[in-house]
C-alpha positions as semicolon CSV with decimal commas, in nm:
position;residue;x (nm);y (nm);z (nm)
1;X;-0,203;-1,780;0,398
2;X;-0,307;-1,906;0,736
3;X;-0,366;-1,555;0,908
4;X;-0,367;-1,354;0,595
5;X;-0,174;-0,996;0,571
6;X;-0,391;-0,797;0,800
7;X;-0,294;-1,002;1,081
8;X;0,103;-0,927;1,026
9;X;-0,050;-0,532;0,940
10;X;-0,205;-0,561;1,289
11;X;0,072;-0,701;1,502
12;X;0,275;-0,431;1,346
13;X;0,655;-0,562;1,376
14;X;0,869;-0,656;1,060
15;X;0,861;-0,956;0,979
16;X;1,054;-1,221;0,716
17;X;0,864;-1,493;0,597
18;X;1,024;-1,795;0,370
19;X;0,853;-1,909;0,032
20;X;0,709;-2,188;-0,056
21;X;0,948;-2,426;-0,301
22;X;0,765;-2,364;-0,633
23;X;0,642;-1,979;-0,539
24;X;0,953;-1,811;-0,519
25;X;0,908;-1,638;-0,901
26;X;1,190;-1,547;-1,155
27;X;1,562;-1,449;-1,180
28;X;1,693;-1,183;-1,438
29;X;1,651;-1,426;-1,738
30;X;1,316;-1,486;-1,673
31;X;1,222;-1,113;-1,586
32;X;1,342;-1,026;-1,902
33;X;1,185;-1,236;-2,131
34;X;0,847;-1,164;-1,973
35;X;0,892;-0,786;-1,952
36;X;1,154;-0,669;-2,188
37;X;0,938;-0,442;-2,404
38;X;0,813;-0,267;-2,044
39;X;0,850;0,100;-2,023
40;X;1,019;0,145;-1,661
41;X;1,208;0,452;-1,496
42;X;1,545;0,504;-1,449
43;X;1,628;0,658;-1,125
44;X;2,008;0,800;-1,141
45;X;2,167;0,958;-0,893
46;X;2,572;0,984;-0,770
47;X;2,690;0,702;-0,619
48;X;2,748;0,834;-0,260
49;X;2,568;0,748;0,092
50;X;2,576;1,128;0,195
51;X;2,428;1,287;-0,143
52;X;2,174;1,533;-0,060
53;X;2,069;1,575;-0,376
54;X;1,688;1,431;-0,548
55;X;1,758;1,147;-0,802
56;X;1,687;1,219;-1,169
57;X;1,533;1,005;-1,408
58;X;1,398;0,919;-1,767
59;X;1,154;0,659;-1,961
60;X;1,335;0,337;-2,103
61;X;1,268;-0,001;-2,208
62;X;1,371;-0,282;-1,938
63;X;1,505;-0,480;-2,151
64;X;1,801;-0,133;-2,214
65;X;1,864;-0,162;-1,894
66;X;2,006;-0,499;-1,900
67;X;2,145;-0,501;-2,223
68;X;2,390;-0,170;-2,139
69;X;2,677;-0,225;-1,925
70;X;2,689;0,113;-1,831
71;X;2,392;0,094;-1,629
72;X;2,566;-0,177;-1,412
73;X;2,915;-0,088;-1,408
74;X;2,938;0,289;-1,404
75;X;3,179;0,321;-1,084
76;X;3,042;0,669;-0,982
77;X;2,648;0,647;-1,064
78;X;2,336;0,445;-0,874
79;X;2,117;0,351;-1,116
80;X;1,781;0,155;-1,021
81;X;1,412;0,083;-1,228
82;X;1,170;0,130;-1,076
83;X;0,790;0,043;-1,236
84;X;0,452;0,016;-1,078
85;X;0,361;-0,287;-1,265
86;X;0,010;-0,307;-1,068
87;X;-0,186;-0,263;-1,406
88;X;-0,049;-0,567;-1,537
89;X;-0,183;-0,853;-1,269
90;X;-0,090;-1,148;-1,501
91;X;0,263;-1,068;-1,552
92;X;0,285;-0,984;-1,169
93;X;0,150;-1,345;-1,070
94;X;0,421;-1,482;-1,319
95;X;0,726;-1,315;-1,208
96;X;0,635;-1,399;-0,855
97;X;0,517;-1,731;-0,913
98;X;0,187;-1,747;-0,709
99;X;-0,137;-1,574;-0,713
100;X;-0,047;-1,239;-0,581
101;X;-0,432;-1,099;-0,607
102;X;-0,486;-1,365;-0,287
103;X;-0,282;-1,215;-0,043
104;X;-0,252;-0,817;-0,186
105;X;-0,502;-0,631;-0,309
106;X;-0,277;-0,429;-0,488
107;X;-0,496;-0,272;-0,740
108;X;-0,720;-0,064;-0,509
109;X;-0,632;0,301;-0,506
110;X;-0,285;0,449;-0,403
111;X;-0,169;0,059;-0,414
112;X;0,123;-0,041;-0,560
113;X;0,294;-0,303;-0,767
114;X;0,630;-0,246;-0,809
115;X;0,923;-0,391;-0,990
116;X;1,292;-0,270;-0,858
117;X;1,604;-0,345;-0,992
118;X;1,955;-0,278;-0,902
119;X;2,308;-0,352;-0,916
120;X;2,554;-0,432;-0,631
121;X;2,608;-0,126;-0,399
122;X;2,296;0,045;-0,451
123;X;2,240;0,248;-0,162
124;X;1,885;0,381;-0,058
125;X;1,889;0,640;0,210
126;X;1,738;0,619;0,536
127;X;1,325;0,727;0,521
128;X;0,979;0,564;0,602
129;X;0,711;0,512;0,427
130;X;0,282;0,597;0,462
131;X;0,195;0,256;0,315
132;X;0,241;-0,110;0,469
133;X;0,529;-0,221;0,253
134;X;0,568;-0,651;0,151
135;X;0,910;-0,684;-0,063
136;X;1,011;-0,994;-0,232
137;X;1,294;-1,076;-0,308
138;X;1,364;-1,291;-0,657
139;X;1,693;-1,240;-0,725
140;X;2,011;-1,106;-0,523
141;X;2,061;-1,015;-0,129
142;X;1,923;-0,691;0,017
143;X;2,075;-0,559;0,332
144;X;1,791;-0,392;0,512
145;X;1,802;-0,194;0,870
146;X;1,499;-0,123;1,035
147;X;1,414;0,145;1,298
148;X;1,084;0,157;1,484
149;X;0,835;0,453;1,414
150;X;0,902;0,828;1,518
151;X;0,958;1,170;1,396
152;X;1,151;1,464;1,566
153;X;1,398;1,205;1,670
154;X;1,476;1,106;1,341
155;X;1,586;1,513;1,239
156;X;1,348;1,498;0,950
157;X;1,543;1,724;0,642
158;X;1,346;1,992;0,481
159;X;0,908;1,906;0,511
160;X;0,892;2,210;0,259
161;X;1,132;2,070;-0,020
162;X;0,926;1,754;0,026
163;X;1,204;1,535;0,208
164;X;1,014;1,520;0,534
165;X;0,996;1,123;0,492
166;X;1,350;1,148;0,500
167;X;1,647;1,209;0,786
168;X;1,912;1,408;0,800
169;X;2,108;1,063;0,891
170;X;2,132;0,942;0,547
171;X;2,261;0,624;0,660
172;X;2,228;0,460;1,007
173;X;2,544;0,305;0,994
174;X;2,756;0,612;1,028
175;X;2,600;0,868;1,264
176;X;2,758;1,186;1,377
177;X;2,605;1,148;1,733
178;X;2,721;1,498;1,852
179;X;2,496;1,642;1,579
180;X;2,158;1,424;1,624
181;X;2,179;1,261;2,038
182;X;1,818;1,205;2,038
183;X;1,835;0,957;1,741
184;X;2,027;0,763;1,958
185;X;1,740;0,528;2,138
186;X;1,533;0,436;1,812
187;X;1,906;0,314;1,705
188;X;1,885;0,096;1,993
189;X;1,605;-0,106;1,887
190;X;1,712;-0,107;1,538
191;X;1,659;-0,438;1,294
192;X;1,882;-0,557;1,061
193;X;1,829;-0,846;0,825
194;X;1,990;-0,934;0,493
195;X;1,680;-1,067;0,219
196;X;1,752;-1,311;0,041
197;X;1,622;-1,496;-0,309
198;X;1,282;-1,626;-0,187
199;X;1,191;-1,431;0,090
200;X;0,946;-1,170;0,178
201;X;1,005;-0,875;0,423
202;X;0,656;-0,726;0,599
203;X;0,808;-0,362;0,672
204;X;0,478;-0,169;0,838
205;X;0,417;0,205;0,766
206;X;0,593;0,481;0,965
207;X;0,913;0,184;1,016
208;X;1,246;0,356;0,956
209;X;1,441;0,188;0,684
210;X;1,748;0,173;0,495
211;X;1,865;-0,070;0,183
212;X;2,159;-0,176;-0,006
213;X;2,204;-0,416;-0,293
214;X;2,444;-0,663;-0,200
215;X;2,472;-0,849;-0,548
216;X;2,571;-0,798;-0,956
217;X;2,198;-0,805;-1,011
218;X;1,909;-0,748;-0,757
219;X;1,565;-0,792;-0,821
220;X;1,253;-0,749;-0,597
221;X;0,866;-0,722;-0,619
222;X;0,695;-0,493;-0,314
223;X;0,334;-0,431;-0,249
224;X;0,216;-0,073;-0,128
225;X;-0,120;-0,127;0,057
226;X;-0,318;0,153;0,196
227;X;-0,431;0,099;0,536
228;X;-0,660;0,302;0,853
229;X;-0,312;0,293;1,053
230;X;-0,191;0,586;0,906
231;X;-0,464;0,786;1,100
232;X;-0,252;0,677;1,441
233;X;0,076;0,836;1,281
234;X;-0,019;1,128;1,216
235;X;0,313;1,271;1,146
236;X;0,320;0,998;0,868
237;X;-0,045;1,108;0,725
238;X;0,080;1,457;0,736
239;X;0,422;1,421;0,519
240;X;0,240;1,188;0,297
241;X;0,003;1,444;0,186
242;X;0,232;1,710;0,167
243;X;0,463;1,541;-0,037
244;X;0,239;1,392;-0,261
245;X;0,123;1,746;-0,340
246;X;0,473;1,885;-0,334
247;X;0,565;1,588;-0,644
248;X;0,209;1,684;-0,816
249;X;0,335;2,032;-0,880
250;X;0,750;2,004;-0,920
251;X;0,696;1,696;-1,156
252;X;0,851;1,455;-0,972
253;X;0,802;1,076;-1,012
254;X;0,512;0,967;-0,782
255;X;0,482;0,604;-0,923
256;X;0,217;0,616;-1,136
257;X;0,146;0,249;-1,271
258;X;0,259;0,169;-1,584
259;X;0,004;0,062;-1,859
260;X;-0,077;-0,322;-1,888
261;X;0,204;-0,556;-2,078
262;X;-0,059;-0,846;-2,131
């Protein structure tokens, strides 16, 4: 509150910043009650570090999600919700527990609002994103590792199949370092950080990252914020508009917010 996000946008590092006792929003119980009835997608996808494969997904209600077992025990599937919640700006201030309006202006255009859930193990594959990302954590542990911006030396997989956001090292734990050297000295600055109930990561566009879900039930809130950066990374403006294209025309989930719950 005392600098405000552009400041932490600015200096352009990750970041985790601590709560305040009394802002530090819901667990499942309380996520639930508030948003049961909410339409969110269901990403699925095999339950493997190295798939190469795009996730599938489908339309339910959140409150499915926790009620089936099978979405959080099935030994060989991921399965994560995802909804862009942005449309909804009262339920978003009372899952997180403060005024989220003050600090993100999340309802601009191409902003975000998003509600994630996942079970333990949850893998998401290394990638970066063209928006400044702030993620919340509200109920679980989230291992994250962070890599400092860069293309070529990341071997980006296919730009025309509209992975170009993501590497060819799915994870950055277990690199083959005959097959992709140059990767080797963004690995040496890497981050890592496990997020925990109560905390907010400030990941900045073009940043590397990886995430697993360390607990039976994780829950976060991020922010997606447009900003001018982008216009320095141009490899990062470049993707972005490729692949937002590339999802326009193959159908493929491109967060679209959901409609308002209140």
């Amino acid at each position: 509150m005392a600098f405000g996000r552009e400041a932490l946008i600015r200096a352009d590092v990750p970041v985790v910043i601590t709560l305040p006792q009394g802002a530090q929003g819901l667990g499942r119980e309380g996520v639930a009650k508030r948003l049961g009835d909410l339409m969110v997608t269901l990403f699925t996808e095999p339950s493997n570090k190295q798939n190469s494969e795009r996730w599938t997904t489908k339309e339910i209600r959140l409150r499915e999600f926790f009620e089936d077992e099978r979405y959080l025990t099935d030994p060989g599937t991921w399965n994560r919700i995802v909804s862009n919640f942005r449309n909804s700006p009262a339920d978003v201030n009372a899952i997180l527990g403060f005024d989220a309006a003050r600090l993100f202006d999340y309802r601009r255009p191409m902003n975000a609002a998003n509600l994630w859930i996942s079970h333990k193990g949850v893998f998401t594959q290394s990638h970066f994103d063209e928006l400044e990302n702030f993620n919340i954590a509200l109920e679980g542990r989230k291992r994250f590792v962070l890599a400092p911006p860069g293309f070529w030396e990341y071997y980006p997989r296919s730009l025309k199949d509209g992975f170009g956001d993501k590497s060819q090292v799915f994870d950055f734990d277990d690199v083959d370092w005959a097959r992709y050297p140059k990767l080797a000295s963004k690995l040496a600055q890497r981050r890592e950080l496990i997020l925990e109930p109560g905390q907010m990561l400030y990941l900045p566009l073009g940043w590397w990252h990886q995430a697993e879900s360390l607990d039976e039930m994780n829950i976060n809130v991020n922010f997606w914020l447009r900003d001018p950066k982008i216009f320095r990374r141009p490899y990062v403006l470049g993707v972005a508009l490729y692949t937002a294209v590339f999802r326009k025309l193959k159908g493929v989930y491109n967060y679209q917010p959901a409609e308002g719950t209140s």
